[in-house]
FIZA-102084 format. One line per 5 residues: number of its first residue (from 0); their letters; for each residue x, y, z of C-alpha. Coordinates in steps of 0.25 Angstrom, whole numbers, padded with zeros to 4 digits. Layout:
BEGIN
NUM> a> X,Y,Z ~ ... .
***
This chain:
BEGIN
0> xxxxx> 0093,0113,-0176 ~ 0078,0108,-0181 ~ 0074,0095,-0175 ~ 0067,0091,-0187 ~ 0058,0079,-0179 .
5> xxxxx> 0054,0070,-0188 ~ 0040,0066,-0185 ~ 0031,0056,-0194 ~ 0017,0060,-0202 ~ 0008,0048,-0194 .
10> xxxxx> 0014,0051,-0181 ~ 0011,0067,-0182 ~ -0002,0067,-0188 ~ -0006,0058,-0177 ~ 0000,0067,-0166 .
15> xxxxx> -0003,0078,-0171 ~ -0020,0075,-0171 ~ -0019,0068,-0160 ~ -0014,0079,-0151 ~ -0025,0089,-0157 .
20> xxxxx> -0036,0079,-0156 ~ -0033,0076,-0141 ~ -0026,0089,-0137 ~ -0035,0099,-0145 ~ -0046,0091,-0147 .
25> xxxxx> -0046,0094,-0162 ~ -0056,0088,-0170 ~ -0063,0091,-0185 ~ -0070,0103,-0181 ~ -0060,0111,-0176 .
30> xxxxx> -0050,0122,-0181 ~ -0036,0122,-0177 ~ -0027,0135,-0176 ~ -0013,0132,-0169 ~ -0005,0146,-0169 .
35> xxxxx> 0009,0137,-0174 ~ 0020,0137,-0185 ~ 0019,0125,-0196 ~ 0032,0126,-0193 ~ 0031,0120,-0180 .
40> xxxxx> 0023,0106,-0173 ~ 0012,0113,-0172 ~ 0009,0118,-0187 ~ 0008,0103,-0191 ~ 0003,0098,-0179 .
45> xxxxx> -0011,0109,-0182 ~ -0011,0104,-0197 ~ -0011,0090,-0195 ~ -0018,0088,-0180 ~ -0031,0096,-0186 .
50> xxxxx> -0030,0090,-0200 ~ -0029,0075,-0193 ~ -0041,0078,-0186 ~ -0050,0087,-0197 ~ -0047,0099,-0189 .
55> xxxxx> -0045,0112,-0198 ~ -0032,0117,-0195 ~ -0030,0133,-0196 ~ -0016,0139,-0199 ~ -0012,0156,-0201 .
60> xxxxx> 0001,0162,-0205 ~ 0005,0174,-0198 ~ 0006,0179,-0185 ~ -0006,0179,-0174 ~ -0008,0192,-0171 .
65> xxxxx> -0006,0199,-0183 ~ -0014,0207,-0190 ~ -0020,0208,-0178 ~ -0017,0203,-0164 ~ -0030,0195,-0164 .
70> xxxxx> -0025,0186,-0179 ~ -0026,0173,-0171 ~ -0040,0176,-0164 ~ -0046,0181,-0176 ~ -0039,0168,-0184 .
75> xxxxx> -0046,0159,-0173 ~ -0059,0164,-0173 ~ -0061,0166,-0189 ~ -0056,0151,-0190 ~ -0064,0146,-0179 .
80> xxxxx> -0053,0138,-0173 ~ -0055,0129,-0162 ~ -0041,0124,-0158 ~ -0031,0136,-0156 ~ -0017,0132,-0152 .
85> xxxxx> -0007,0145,-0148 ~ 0005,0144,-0141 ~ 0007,0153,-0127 ~ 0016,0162,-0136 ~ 0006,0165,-0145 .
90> xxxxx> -0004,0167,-0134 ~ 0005,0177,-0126 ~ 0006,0184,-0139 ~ -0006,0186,-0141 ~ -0010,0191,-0125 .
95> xxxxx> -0004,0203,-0126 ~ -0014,0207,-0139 ~ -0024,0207,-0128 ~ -0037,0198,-0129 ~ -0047,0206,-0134 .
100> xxxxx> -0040,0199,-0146 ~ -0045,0187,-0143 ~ -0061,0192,-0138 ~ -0062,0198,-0153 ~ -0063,0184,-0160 .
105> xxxxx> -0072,0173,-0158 ~ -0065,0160,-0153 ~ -0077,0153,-0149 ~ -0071,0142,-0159 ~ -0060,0139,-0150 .
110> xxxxx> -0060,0127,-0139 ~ -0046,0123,-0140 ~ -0034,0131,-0136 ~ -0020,0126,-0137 ~ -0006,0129,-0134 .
115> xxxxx> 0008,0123,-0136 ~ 0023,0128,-0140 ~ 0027,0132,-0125 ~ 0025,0134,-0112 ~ 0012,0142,-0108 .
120> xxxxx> 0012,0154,-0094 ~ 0000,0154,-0090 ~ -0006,0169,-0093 ~ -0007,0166,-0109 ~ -0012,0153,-0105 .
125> xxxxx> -0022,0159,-0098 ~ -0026,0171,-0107 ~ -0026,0160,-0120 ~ -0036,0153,-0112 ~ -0043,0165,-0105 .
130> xxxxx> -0046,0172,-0118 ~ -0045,0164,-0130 ~ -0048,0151,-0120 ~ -0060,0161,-0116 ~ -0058,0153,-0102 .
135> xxxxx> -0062,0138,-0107 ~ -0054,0133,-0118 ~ -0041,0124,-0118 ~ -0028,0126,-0118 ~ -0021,0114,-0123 .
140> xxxxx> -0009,0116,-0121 ~ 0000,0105,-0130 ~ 0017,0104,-0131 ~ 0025,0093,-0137 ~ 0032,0095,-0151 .
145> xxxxx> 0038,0091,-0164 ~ 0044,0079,-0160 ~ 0032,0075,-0154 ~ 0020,0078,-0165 ~ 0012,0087,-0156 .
150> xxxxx> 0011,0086,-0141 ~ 0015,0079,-0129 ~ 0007,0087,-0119 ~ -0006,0094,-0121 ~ -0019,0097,-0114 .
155> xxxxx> -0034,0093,-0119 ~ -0047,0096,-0118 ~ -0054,0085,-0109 ~ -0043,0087,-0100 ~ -0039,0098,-0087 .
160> xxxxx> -0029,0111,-0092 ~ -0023,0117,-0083 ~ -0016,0130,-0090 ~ -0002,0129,-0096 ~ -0001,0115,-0093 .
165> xxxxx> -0003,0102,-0102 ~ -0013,0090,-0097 ~ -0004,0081,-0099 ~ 0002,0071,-0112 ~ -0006,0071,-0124 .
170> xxxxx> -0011,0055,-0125 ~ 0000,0047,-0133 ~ 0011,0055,-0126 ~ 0019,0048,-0114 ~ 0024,0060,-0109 .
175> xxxxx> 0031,0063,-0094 ~ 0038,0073,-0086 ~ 0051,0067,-0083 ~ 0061,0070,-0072 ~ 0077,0071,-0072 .
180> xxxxx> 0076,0055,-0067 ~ 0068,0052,-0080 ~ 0055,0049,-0072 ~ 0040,0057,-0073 ~ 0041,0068,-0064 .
185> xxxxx> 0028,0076,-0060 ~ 0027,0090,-0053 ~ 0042,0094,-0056 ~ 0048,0098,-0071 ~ 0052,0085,-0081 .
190> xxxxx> 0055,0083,-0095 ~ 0044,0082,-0102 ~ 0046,0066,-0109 ~ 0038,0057,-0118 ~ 0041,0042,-0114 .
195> xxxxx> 0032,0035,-0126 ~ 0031,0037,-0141 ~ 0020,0046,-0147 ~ 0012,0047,-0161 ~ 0019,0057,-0168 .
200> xxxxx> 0034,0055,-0162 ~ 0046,0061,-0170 ~ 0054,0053,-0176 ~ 0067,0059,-0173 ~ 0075,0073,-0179 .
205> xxxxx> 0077,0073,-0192 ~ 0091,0069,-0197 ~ 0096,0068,-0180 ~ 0092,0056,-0173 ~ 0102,0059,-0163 .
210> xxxxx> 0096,0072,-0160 ~ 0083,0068,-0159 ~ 0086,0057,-0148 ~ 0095,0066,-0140 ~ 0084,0076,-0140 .
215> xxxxx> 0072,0068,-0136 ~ 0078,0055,-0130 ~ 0090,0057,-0125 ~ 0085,0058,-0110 ~ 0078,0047,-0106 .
220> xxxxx> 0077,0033,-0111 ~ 0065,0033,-0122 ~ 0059,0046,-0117 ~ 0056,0058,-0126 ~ 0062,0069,-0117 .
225> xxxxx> 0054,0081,-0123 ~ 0062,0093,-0118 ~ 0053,0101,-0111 ~ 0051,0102,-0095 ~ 0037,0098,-0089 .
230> xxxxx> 0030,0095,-0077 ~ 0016,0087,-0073 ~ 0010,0095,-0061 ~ 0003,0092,-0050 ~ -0012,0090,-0058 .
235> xxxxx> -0006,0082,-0071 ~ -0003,0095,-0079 ~ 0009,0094,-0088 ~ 0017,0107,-0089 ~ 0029,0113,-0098 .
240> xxxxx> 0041,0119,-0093 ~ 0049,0123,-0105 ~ 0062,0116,-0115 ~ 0069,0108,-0105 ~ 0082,0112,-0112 .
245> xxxxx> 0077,0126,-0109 ~ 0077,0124,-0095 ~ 0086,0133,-0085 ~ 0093,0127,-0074 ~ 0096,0140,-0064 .
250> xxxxx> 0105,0137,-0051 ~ 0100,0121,-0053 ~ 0085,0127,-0054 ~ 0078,0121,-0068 ~ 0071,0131,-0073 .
255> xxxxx> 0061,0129,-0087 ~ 0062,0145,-0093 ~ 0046,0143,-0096 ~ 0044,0145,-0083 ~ 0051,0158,-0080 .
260> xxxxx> 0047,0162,-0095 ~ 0032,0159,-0090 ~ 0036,0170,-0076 ~ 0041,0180,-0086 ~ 0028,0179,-0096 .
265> xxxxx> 0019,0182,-0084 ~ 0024,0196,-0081 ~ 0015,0207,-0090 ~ 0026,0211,-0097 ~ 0031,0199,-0104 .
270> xxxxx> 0026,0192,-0116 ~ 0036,0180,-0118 ~ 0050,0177,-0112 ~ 0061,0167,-0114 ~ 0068,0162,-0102 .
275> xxxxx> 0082,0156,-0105 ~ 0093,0151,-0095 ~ 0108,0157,-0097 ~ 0121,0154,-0090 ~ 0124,0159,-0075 .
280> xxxxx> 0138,0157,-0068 ~ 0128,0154,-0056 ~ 0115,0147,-0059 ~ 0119,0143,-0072 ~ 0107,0146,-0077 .
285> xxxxx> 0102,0161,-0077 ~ 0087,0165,-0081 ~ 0086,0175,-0093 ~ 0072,0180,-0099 ~ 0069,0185,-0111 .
290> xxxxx> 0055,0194,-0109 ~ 0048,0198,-0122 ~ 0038,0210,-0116 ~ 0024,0212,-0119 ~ 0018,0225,-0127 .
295> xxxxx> 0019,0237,-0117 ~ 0030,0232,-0107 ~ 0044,0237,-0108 ~ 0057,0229,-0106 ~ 0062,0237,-0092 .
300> xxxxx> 0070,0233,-0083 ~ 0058,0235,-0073 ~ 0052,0222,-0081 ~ 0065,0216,-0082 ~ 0066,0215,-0066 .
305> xxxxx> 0051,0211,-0066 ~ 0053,0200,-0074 ~ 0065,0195,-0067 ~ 0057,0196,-0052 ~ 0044,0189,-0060 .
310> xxxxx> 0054,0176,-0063 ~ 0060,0177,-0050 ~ 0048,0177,-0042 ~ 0042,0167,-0048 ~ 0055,0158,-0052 .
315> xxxxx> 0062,0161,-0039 ~ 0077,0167,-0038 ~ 0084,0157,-0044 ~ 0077,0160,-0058 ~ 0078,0174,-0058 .
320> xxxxx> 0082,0179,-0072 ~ 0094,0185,-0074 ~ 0090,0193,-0085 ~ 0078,0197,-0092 ~ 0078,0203,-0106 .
325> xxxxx> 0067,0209,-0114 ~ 0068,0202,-0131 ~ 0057,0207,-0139 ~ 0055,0193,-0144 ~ 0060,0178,-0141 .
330> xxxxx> 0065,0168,-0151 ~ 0053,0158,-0154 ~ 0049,0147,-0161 ~ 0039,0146,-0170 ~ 0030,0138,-0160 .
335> xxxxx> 0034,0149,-0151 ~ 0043,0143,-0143 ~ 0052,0152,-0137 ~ 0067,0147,-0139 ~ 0074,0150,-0126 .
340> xxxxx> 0087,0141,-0132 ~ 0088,0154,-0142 ~ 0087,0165,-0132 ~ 0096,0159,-0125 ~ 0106,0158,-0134 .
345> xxxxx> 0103,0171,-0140 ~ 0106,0176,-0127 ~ 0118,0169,-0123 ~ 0124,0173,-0137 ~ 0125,0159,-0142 .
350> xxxxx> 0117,0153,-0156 ~ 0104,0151,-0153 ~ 0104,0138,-0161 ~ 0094,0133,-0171 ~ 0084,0143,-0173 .
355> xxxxx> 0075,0136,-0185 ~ 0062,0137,-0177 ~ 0066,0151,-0171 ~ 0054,0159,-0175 ~ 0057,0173,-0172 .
360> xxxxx> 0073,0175,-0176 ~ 0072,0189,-0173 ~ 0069,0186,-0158 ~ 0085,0182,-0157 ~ 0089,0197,-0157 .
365> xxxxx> 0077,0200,-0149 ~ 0083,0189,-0139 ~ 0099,0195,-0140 ~ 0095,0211,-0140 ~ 0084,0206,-0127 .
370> x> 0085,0218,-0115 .
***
């Protein structure tokens, strides 16, 4: 069921400019378009960050590629918007138009670019910065939630990006990479924590204490344990690996789905995929993918074995799928979120659970009738 996080007007308001001041380097002259749902963190968070600070904020209903496949370019250009925020869903939309789209309006407006709702591969990454970037504007990539008022990671202006990764806590936010012993790890995959409090904290579920403690601080003494996997390489960069309640344990391997998800979105022939991990009498945990196929391909079983030998190759032996299968669409949120916890239980024949931020409903059947 809903959360409903309880958060207070003070704390978000501050959070919310804050982030976009230091983040996005919003100021009064600027105009913010973030491609969102006022449904979810990010519709407030545009409103109130760019009215906190003078900024204009700019909001459309509808879809971004119709009438046309160049709406949000065309919106960008006409409304000379400085600050342009797109998921990597969106963006891999939107590649498959092609980006003689994007050479057709003038976005000499933009010097920000910036990202969140999931994880990033890196061709999108690179053909957002290549040719709506034109090869020298950021990519601030920004993640944290509704719990949290805006973001705990994020990347800035001033600083060093390196693609798909996050520079590091946004100042005001204690955040660490802890190990299974409840201690910093870096170079290895942790749980992303927060060991201070932070302008703009929840203050708890609605109506469910209980719920909101066993969720956030159940793990660790007074540490907020975040629920996503992370990892600080070897230069300082903060990186993503998916839900940590999504992650697959495959013959005592730990696996984040985002990763072989990333292998299967690099093959030409695949726009999205959702990767979710099913019972085995043997590895107790077995790989299946769901591939959604861009325009011109053809699900066949040619592909299928592809895919299979892609993930392997790259995953090794152990991760080998055991089955692929073609869905024209995958259950979504409205931040674009993929919700692997409803494939999966679609797939297994169980309730798929609460489904009020589900998006796309239709996508279920597409998910149960997938070849």
């Amino acid at each position: 069921r809903p959360k409903g996080a309880v958060l207070t007007h003070s704390g978000f308001l501050v959070k919310a400019a804050h982030d976009m001041a230091y983040c996005f380097d919003v100021g009064e002259a600027d105009r913010v378009f973030w491609l969102t749902d006022l449904g979810w963190l990010m519709g407030p968070w545009l409103l109130t960050g760019a009215l906190a600070l003078g900024a204009t904020a700019v909001v459309f209903e509808g879809t971004p590629d119709h009438p046309a496949p160049d709406r949000l370019w065309a919106l960008a250009a006409r409304h000379q918007v400085s600050v342009l925020g797109l998921s990597p869903t969106a963006v891999r939309a939107l590649m498959p138009q092609g980006d003689d789209w994007v050479r057709r309006h003038d976005l000499s407006a933009l010097r920000i670019l910036g990202s969140t709702g999931e994880l990033w591969n890196p061709a999108p990454y690179q053909w957002l910065f290549d040719h709506v970037g034109r090869g020298r504007l950021p990519i601030i990539n920004y993640t944290g939630g509704t719990e949290i008022s805006g973001g705990i990671l994020g990347c800035f202006p001033v600083a060093p990006i390196k693609p798909c990764s996050f520079t590091g806590p946004i100042p005001g936010m204690a955040a660490d990479v802890y190990g299974e012993d409840g201690k910093p790890v870096r170079g290895q995959v942790g749980e992303l924590v927060v060991t201070r409090p932070w302008p703009g904290m929840t203050r708890g579920f609605w109506g469910d204490d209980a719920r909101y403690l066993d969720t956030y601080w159940s793990r660790w003494p007074d540490v907020w344990v975040h629920g996503d996997w992370a990892h600080v390489d070897a230069d300082g960069f903060w990186f993503l690996q998916g839900r940590s309640d999504d992650t697959l344990k495959i013959a005592g391997k730990r696996v984040g789905p985002a990763e072989v998800e990333s292998v299967l979105v690099g093959h030409p022939a695949v726009a999205e995929a959702g990767v979710v991990g099913v019972p085995h009498p043997v590895k107790g945990e077995a790989v299946v993918c769901f591939a959604v196929l861009r325009p011109g391909h053809a699900p066949t079983e040619t592909l299928r074995a592809e895919l299979v030998a892609c993930v392997t190759q790259h995953m090794g032996k152990a991760i080998r799928p055991e089955r692929v299968l073609f869905a024209r669409e995958l259950p979504k949120t409205r931040s674009a979120k993929i919700m692997r916890r409803v494939i999966r239980a679609t797939y297994l024949g169980q309730e798929p659970g609460d489904l009020s931020s589900l998006e796309n409903p239709a996508a279920i059947d597409a998910v149960r009738e997938a070849g």
